[in-house]
N, C-alpha and C positions, 0 to 999 in steps of 0.2 A: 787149810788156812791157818795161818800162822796166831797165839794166843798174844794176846795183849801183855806185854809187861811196863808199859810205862803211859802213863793217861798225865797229861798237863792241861791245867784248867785255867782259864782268864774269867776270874770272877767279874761279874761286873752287874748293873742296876737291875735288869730283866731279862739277857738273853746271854749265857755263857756259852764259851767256847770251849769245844773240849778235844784234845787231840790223843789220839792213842797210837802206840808203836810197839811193834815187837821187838826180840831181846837183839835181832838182827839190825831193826834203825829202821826197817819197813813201814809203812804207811797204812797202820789198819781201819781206821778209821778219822774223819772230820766232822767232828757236828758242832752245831749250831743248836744250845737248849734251853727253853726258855725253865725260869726261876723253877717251879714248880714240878718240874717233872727232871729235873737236874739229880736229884738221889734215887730216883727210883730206876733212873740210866744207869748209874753208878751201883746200882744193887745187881743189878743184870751181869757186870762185867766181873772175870774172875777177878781174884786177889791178886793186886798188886803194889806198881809204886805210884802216888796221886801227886805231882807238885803242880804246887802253883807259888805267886809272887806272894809274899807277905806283905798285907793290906790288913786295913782296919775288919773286914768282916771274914780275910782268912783264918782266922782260929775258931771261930764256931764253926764257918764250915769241916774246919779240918777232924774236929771233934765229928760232928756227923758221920763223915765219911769216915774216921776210924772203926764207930761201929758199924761201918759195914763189911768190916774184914781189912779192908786197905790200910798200906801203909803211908800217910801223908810225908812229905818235905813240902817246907815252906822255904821261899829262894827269899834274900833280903833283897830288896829294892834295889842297891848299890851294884849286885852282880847280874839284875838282868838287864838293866840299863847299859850296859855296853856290848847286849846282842840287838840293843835298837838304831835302824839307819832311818834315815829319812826316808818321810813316806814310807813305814813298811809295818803291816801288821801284826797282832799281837801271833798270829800263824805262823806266820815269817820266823818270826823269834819261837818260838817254841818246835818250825823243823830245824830250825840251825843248833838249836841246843839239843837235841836228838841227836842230829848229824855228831857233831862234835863229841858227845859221848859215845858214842858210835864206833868212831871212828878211832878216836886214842883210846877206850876200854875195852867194849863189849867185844870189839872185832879180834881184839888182841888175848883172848882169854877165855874159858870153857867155864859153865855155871851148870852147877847142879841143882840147884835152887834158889829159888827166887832170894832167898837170906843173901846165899852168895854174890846172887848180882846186886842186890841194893852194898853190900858191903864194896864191892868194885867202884858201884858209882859213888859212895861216900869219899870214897878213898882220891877216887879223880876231883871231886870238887874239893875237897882238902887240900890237896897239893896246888890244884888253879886260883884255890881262893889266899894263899900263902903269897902269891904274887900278881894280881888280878891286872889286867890291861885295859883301864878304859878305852871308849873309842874315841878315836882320833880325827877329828873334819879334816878333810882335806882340800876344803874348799872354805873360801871366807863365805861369810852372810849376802853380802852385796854378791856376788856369783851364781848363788843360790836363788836367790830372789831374781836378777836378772833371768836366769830360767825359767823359773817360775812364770815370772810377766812372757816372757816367749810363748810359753804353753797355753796362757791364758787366752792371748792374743791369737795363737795356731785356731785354737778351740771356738773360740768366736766367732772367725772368720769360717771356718766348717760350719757351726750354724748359723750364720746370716747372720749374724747378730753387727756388722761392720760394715 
């Protein structure tokens, strides 16, 4: 089984998400963990790279989890906002930014340690962060909501509810 080098965390009130990948882009693990036993997860897993969004309670966290060996990136708001689509969860975004580094770094390039790959990934969000792309609707509001009512209405009618 492949080691963990990259863990992405979606802080949030009682139940964090935590995603881990190896240096490949592979899928080692999903969990689901609640406040409390969230660093004691993170003590178990080797040394690597921890990000998550920058929020109000990511810096103590990220403190914690320094002393456990990890090395934290905290992403700004501004850049993970345009791997979010409608309807998609905080998952969603965090394997597309795997994918994505993945795909333009990791794939392209041989690491001897862990230093070297966080340097790789520094280096690709430096360059993407020089010219960032928000995202782009392609649909007006009124289209989207019309769907919406569609679905609600499909949904309904599946449960008797019409």
């Amino acid at each position: 089984m492949a080691e963990v080098t990259l863990i992405s965390v979606d802080l949030a009130k009682r139940v964090f998400q935590a995603h881990g990948a190896a240096a490949d882009g592979s899928v080692i693990f999903r969990r689901k963990l609640p406040r409390d036993r969230f660093l004691s997860f993170l003590a178990d897993q080797p040394r690597c790279v921890v990000a998550m969004e920058a929020c109000a309670t990511s810096h103590g966290w990220g403190r914690e989890i320094e002393r456990l060996g990890h090395s934290v990136r905290l992403i700004p708001p501004i850049y993970v906002k345009p791997f979010v689509k409608l309807c998609s969860s905080w998952l969603n975004l965090v394997e597309r930014f795997f994918a994505e580094i993945t795909a333009r770094r990791i794939r392209r390039g041989s690491y001897s340690s862990v230093d070297d790959l966080e340097a790789a990934i520094y280096d690709y969000l430096a360059q993407h962060n020089e010219n960032p792309k928000p995202f782009r609707w392609t649909k007006t509001a009124e289209d989207i909501l019309t769907r919406e009512r569609r679905a609600l209405n499909a949904l309904d009618e599946t449960r008797g509810n019409r």
